[in-house]
SEZATOR-337481 format. One record per residue (C-alpha): residue in three letters; x, y, z. Coordinates in steps of 0.25 Angstrom, whole numbers. Example, Ala and Ser with C-alpha at 12.3 -4.5 7.8 and 13.67 -1.06 7.14 Angstrom:
! residues 2
kolfi aa = ala u = 49 v = -18 w = 31
kolfi aa = ser u = 55 v = -4 w = 29
! end
This chain:
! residues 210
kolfi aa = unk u = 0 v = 0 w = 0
kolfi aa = unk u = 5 v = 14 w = -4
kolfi aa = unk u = 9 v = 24 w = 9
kolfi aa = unk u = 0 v = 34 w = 6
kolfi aa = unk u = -9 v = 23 w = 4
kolfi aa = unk u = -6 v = 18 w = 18
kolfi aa = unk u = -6 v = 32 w = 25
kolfi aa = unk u = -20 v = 36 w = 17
kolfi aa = unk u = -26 v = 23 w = 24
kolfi aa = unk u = -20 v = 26 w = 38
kolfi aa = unk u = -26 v = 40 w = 37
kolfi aa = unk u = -38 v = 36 w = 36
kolfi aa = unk u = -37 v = 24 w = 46
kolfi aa = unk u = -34 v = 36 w = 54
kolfi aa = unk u = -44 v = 46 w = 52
kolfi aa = unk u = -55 v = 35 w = 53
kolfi aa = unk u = -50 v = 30 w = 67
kolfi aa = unk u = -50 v = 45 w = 70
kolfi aa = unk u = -64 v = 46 w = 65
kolfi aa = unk u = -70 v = 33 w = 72
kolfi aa = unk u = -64 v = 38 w = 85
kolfi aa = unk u = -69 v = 51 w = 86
kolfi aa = unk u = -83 v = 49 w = 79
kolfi aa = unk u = -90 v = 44 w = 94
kolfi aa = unk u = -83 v = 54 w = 101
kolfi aa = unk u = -94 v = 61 w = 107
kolfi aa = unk u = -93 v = 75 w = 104
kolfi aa = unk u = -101 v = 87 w = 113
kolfi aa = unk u = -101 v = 96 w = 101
kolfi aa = unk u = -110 v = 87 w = 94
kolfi aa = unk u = -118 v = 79 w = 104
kolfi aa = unk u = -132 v = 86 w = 110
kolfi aa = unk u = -135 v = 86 w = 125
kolfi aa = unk u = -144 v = 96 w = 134
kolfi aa = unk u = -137 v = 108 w = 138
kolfi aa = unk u = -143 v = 109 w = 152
kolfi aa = unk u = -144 v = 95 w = 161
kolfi aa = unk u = -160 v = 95 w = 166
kolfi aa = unk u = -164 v = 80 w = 175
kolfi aa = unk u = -174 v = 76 w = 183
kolfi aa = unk u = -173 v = 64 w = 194
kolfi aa = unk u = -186 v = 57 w = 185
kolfi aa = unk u = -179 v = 56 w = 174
kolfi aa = unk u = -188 v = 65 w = 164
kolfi aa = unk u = -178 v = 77 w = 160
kolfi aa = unk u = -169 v = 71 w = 149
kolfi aa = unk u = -155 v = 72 w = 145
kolfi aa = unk u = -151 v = 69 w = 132
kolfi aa = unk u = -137 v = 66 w = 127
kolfi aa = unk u = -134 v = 64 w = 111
kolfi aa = unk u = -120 v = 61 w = 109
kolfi aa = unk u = -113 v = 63 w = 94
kolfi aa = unk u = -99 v = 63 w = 91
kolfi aa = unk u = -90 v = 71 w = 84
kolfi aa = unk u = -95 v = 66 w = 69
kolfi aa = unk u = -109 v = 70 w = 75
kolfi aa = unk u = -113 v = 55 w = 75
kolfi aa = unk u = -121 v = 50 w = 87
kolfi aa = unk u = -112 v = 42 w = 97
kolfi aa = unk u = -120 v = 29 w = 101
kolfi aa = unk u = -118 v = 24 w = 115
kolfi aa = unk u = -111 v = 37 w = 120
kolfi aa = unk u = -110 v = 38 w = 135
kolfi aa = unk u = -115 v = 49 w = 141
kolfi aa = unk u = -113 v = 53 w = 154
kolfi aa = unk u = -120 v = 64 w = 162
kolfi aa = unk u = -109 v = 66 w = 176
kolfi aa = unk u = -115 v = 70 w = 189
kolfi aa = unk u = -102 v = 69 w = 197
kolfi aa = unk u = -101 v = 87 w = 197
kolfi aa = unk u = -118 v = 86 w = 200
kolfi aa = unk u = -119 v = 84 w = 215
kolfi aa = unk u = -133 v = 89 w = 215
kolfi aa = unk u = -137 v = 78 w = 203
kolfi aa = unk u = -145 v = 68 w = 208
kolfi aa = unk u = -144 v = 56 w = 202
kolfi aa = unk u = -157 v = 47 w = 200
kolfi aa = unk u = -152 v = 31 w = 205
kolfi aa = unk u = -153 v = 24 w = 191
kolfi aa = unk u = -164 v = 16 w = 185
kolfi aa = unk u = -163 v = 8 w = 173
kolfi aa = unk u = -172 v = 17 w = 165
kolfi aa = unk u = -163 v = 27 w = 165
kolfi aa = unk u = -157 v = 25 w = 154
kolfi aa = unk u = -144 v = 27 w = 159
kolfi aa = unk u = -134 v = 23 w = 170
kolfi aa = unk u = -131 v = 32 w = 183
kolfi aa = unk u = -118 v = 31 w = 190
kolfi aa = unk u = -119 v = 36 w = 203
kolfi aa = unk u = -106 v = 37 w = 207
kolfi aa = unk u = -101 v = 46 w = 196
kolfi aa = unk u = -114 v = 52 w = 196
kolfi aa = unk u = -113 v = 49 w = 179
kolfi aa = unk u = -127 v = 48 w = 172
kolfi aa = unk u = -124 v = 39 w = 158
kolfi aa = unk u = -131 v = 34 w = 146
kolfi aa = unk u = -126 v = 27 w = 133
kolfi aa = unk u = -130 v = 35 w = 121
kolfi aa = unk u = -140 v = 28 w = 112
kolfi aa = unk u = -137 v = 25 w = 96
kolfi aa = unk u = -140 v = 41 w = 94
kolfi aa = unk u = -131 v = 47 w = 104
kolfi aa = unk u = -142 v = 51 w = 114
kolfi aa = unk u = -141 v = 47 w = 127
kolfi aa = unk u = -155 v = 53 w = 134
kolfi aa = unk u = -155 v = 55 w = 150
kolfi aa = unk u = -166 v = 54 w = 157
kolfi aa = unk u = -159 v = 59 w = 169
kolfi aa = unk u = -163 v = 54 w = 181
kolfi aa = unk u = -156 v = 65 w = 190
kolfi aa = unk u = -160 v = 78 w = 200
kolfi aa = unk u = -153 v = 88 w = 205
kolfi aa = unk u = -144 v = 100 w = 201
kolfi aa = unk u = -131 v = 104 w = 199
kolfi aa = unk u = -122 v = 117 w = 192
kolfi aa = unk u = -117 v = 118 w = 180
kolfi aa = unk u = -105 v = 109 w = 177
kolfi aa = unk u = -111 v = 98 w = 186
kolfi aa = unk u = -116 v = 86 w = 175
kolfi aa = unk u = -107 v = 84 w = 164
kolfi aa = unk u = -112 v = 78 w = 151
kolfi aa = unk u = -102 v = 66 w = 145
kolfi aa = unk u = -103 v = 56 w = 132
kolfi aa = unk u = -91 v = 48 w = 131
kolfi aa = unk u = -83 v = 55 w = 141
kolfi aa = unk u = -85 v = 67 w = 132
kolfi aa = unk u = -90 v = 80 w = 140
kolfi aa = unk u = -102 v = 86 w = 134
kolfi aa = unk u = -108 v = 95 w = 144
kolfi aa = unk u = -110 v = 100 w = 160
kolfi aa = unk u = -121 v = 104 w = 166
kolfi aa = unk u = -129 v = 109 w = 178
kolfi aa = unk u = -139 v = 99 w = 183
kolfi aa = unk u = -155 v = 103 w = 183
kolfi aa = unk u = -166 v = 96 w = 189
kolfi aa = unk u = -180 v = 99 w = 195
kolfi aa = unk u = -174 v = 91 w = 206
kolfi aa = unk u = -165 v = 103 w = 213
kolfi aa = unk u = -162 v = 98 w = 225
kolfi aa = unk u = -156 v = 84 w = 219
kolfi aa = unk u = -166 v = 74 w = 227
kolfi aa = unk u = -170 v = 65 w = 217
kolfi aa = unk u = -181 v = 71 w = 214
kolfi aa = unk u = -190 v = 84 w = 211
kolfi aa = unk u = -199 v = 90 w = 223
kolfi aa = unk u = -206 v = 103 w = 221
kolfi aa = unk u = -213 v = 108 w = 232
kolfi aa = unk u = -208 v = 100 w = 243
kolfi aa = unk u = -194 v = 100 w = 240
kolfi aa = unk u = -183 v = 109 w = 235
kolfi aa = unk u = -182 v = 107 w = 221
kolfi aa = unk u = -191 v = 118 w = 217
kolfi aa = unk u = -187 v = 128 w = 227
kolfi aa = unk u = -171 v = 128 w = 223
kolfi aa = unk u = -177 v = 126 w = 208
kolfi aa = unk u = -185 v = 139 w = 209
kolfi aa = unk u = -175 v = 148 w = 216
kolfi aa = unk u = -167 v = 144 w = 202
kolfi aa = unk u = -177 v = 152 w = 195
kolfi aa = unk u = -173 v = 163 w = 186
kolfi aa = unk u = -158 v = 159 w = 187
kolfi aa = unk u = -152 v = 150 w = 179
kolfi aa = unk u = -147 v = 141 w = 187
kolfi aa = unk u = -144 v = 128 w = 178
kolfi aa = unk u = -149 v = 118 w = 190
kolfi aa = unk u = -164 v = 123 w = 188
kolfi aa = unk u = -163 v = 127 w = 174
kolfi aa = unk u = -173 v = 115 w = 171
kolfi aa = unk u = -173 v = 119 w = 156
kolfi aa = unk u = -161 v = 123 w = 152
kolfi aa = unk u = -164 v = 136 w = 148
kolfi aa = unk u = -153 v = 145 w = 155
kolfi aa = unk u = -163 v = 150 w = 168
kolfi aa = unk u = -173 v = 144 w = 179
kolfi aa = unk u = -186 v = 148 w = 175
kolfi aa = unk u = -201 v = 145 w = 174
kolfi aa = unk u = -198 v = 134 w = 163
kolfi aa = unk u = -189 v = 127 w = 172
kolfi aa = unk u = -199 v = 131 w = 185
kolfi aa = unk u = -209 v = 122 w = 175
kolfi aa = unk u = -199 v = 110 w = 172
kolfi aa = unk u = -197 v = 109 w = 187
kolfi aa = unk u = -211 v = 108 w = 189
kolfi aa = unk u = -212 v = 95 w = 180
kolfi aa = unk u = -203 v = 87 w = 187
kolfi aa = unk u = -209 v = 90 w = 200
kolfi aa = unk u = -209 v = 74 w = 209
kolfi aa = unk u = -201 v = 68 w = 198
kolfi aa = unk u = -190 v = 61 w = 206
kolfi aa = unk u = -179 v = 50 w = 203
kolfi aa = unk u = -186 v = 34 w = 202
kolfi aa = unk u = -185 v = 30 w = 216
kolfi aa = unk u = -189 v = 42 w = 224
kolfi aa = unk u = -204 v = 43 w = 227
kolfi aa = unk u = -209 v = 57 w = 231
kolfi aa = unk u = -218 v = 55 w = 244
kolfi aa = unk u = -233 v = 56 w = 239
kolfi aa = unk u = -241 v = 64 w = 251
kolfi aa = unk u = -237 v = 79 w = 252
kolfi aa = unk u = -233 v = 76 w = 267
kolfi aa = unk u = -223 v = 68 w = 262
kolfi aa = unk u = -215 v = 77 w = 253
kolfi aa = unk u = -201 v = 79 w = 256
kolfi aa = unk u = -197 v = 65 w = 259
kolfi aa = unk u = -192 v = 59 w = 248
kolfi aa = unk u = -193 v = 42 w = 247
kolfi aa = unk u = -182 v = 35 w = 240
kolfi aa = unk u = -186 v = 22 w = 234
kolfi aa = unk u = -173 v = 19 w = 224
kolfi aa = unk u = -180 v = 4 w = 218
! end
């Protein structure tokens, strides 16, 4: 074989190992993910993931990672197999394996709040994003109580600032929108914990984790 025969073959042996390693890298630039992290200990308030490369191509089976360890104030729901995805408590890491399209879709199971910075967003071990932690559940209990409790009175002395931990949807300030969304997930609590059914009863909190 002539060299320049022999180079022109190992040139491009190169260029598509180059290609076939860097093609599933995930890449932040070109994924899509929320810009503000919203939960609720009942799990209704998604958070949805969709990881491409850096061809732009949809990367199956990505991990991705939503870290706690900075979130003191998260709480985290005790896992159930409907979920969807795995809870390690120890590190405080929420994960889930990205379906064929990329999306890995989080029905987030968590309360509590947190600052800016606190929940950091990975796929691959690629950083995509921080984030303060919002949640109706305020005072990081597992779950939402309005009159009885102090989840709406530290929410609504956030009102008119914008505060990220009560910024319910994502619009830069705490106001009557939010006020609203707060108000729809009044009682919703993690599985387990059953809210007391006579008034008389209100502030006690039962834990029955099955």
């Amino acid at each position: 074989m002539m060299p320049f025969v022999r180079s022109a073959l190992a040139l491009l042996l190169v260029a598509g190992f180059a290609c076939s390693a860097t093609a599933a890298v995930p890449s932040a630039a070109n994924s899509t993910f929320p810009r503000c992290l919203v939960t609720c200990p009942f799990g209704d308030i998604h958070f949805v993931v969709v990881v491409r490369d850096l061809a732009n191509n949809p990367v199956a089976g990505a991990l991705v990672d939503l870290e706690f360890a900075d979130c003191p104030g998260a709480y985290l729901c005790p896992q159930r197999p409907n979920y969807g995805y795995t809870v390690d408590p120890v590190t405080r890491r929420v994960r889930m394996i990205a379906d064929a399209s990329g999306s890995a879709d989080f029905p987030l199971h968590v309360g509590g709040v947190c600052g800016t910075g606190g929940v950091r967003l990975f796929a691959d071990g690629v950083f995509f994003a921080s984030y303060a932690l919002a949640s109706p559940d305020q005072s990081g209990d597992g779950v939402v109580i309005s009159i009885f409790g102090t989840d709406f009175t530290t929410f609504s002395a956030k009102l008119g600032t914008t505060d990220p931990t009560a910024d319910l949807d994502c619009s830069g300030t705490v106001d009557a929108a939010d006020t609203f969304i707060f108000e729809q997930h009044v009682a919703h609590a993690c599985d387990g914990i059953v809210l007391p059914t006579r008034q008389r009863n209100w502030g006690e909190l039962k834990l029955h984790y099955r």
